[in-house]
C-alpha positions in Angstrom: 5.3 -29.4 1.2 6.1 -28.4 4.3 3.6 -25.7 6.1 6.5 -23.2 7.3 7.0 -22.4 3.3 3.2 -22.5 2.6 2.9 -19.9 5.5 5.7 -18.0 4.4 4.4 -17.4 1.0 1.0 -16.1 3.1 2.8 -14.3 5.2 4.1 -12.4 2.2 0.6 -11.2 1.5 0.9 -13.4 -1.8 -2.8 -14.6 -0.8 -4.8 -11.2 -1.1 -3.6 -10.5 -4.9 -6.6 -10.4 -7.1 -6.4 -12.7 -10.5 -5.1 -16.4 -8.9 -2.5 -17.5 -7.4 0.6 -19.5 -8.5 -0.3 -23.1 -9.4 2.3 -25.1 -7.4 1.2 -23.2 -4.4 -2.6 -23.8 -4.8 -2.3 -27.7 -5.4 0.3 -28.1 -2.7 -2.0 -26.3 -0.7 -5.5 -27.8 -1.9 -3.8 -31.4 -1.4 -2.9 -29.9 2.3 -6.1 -29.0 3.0 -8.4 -32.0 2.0 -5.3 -34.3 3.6 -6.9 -36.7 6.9 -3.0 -36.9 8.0 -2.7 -33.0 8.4 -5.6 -30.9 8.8 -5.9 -32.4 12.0 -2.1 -31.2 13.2 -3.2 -27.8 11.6 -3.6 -24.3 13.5 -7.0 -22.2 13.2 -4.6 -20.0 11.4 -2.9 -21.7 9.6 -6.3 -23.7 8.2 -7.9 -20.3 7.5 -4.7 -19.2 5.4 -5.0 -22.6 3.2 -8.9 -21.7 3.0 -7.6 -18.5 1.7 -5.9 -19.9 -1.3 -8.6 -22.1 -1.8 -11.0 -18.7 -1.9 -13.5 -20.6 0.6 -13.6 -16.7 2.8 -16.1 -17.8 5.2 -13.8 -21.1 6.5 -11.8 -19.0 6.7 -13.0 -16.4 8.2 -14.1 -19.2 11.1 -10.8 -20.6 11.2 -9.5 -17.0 12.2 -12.1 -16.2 14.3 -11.2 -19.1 16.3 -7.7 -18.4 16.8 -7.0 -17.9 20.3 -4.4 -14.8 19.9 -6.9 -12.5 17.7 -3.9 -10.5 17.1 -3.6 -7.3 14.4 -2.6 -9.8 11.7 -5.3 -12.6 12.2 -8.1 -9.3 12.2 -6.2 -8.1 9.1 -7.0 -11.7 7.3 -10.2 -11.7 8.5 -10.9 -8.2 7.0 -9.2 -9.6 3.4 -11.3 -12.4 3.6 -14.6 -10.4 3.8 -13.5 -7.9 0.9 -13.4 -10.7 -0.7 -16.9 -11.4 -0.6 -17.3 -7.7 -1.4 -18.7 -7.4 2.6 -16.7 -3.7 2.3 -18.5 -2.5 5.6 -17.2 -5.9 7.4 -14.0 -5.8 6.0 -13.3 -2.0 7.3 -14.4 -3.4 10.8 -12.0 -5.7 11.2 -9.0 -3.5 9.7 -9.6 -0.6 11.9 -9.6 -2.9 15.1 -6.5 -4.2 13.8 -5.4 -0.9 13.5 -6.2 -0.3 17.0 -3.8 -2.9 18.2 -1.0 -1.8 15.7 -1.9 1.9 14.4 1.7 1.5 12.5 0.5 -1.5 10.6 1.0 -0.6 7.4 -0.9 -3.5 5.1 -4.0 -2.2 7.2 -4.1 1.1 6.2 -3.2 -0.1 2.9 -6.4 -1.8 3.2 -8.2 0.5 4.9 -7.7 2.7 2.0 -9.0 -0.1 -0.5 -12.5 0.1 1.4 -12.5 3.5 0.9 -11.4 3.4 -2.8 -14.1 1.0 -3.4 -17.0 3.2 -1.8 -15.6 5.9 -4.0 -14.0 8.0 -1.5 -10.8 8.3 -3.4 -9.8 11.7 -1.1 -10.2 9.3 2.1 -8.6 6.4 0.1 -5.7 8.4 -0.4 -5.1 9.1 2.9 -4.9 5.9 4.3 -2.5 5.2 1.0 0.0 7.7 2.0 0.3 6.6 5.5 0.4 3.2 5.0 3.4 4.3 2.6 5.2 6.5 5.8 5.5 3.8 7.1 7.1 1.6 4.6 7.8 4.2 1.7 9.1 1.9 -0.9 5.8 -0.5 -1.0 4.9 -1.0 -4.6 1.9 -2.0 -4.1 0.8 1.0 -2.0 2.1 3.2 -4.6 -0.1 1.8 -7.6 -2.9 2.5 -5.0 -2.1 5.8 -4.1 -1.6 6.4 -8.2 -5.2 5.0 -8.7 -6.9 7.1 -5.9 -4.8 10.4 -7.5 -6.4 9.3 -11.2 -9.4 8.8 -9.4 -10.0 12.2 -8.2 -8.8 13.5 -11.9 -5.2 14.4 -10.3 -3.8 13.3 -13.8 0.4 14.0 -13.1 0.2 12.7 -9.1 -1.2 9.9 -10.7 1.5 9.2 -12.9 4.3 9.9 -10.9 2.8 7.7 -8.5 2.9 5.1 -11.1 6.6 6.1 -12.2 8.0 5.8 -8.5 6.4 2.0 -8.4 7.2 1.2 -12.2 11.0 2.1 -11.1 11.2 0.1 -8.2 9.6 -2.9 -10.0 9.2 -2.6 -13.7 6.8 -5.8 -13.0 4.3 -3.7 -10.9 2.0 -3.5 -13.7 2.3 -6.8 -14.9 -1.3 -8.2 -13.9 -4.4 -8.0 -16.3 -5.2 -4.6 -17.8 -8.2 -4.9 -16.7 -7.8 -5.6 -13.0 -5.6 -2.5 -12.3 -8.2 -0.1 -11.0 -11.9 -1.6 -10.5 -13.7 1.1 -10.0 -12.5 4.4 -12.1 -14.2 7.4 -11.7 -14.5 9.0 -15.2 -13.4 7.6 -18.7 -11.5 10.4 -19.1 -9.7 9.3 -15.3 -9.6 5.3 -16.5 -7.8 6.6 -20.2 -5.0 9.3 -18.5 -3.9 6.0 -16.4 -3.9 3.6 -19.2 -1.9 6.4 -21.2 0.7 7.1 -18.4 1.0 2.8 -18.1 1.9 2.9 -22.0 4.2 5.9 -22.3 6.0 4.1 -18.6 6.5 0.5 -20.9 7.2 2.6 -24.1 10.0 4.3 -22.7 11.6 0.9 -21.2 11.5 -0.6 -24.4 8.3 -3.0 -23.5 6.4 -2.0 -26.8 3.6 -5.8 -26.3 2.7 -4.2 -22.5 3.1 -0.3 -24.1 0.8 -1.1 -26.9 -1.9 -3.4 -24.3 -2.2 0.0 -22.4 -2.8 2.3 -25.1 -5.3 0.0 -26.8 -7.2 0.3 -23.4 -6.2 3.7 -23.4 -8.1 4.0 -27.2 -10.8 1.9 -25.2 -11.9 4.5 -22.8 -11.6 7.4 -25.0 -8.5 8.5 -25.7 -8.2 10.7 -28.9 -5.3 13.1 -28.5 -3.1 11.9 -31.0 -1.3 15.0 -31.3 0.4 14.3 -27.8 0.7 11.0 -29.5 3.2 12.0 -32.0 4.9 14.4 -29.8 5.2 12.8 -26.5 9.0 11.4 -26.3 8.1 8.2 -24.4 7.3 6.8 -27.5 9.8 7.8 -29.9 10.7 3.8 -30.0 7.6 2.4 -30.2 6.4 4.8 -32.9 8.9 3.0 -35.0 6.7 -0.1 -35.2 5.3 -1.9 -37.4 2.6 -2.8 -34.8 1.8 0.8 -33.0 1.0 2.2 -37.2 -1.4 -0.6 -37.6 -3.0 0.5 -33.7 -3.2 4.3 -34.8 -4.8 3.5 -38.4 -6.9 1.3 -36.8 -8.4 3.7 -34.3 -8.2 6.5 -36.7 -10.8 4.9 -39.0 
């Protein structure tokens, strides 16, 4: 494995994706890192972005600090790295003084806003959202944030057009765990209106197995309207399953 394609895939932001990473990577990386032939010929970045995948933060966080360019994008890792370890305070340190050598750097912001989001400020979350999307407008990822800080503050149709504009762009956007799209919602009210708008966005592509995960989540948090449910277009198609009349009945009991 050579250590220009590991760092491209880093470089990518692939790294800072809650849930795991993709296997070949890891071991290819893993086997990198532990190797007495390389880690040797490695940079302090370069060894800090391998400690990444590994999730060992504070080596990396040590490698980075030891670069000798501490450039916007090494203070950016170093920030990911202590969110990681849920140091918010740390983390928001290290992304504003990247943002003070690069106040157009957009994954920053993007992260910026994730500080925020996770000390609850969703208004101040969803500021730095929208400008880290000015600046690169068709982000995906920076829309599903901007979606979850609208939900958030109970700003039900932002929300879901929000979530529309990223589903469109990558009908994959939503393709993580249900249960790792939004850590912290506010209300259960707020956590059911997104899981609804994720269902009715699958239903109406014709992905009834994600359409029906969201609504069960959706049922989860409190959802009862099923009046909307047997009017609301999105899921003409999926109403004609065998499997959404065994979810209603169920939840109707």
């Amino acid at each position: 494995m050579r250590f220009s394609a590991i760092k491209a895939i880093l470089a990518a932001g692939l790294f800072v994706l809650p849930g795991g990473f993709a296997d070949p990577w890891v071991a290819a990386a893993q086997q990198a890192a532990t190797s007495p032939l390389l880690v040797k010929d490695l940079t302090p970045e370069t060894r800090g972005d391998l400690l990444m995948i590994r999730r060992s933060y504070q080596a990396a966080i040590d490698a980075y600090i030891a670069c000798p360019d501490q450039s916007a994008e090494i203070l950016n890792k170093i920030g990911i790295a202590y969110h990681h370890l849920y140091a918010i305070d740390k983390a928001r340190v290290f992304y504003l003084r990247a943002l003070q050598l690069d106040p157009k750097f957009a994954d920053a912001l993007n992260n910026l806003g994730a500080t925020y989001y996770a000390g609850q400020d969703f208004k101040k979350a969803e500021q730095y959202y929208r400008r880290a999307l000015k600046i690169a407008p068709r982000n995906v990822t920076f829309r599903k944030n901007l979606g979850a800080a609208y939900f958030a503050q109970g700003k039900t149709q932002k929300g879901m057009e929000a979530y529309r504009d990223a589903f469109e762009d990558d009908p994959n956007a939503f393709s993580d765990n249900v249960s790792n799209l939004i850590s912290e919602p506010g209300t259960a009210r707020e956590r059911w209106s997104q899981d609804y708008c994720l269902a009715a966005l699958y239903a109406r592509a014709g992905m009834n197995t994600r359409a029906l995960d969201y609504l069960r989540e959706a049922f989860s948090a409190g959802f009862s309207d099923y009046k909307k449910l047997k009017t609301d277009s999105d899921f003409d198609t999926l109403r004609k399953s065998t499997e959404y009349a065994e979810l209603v009945k169920d939840e109707r009991r």
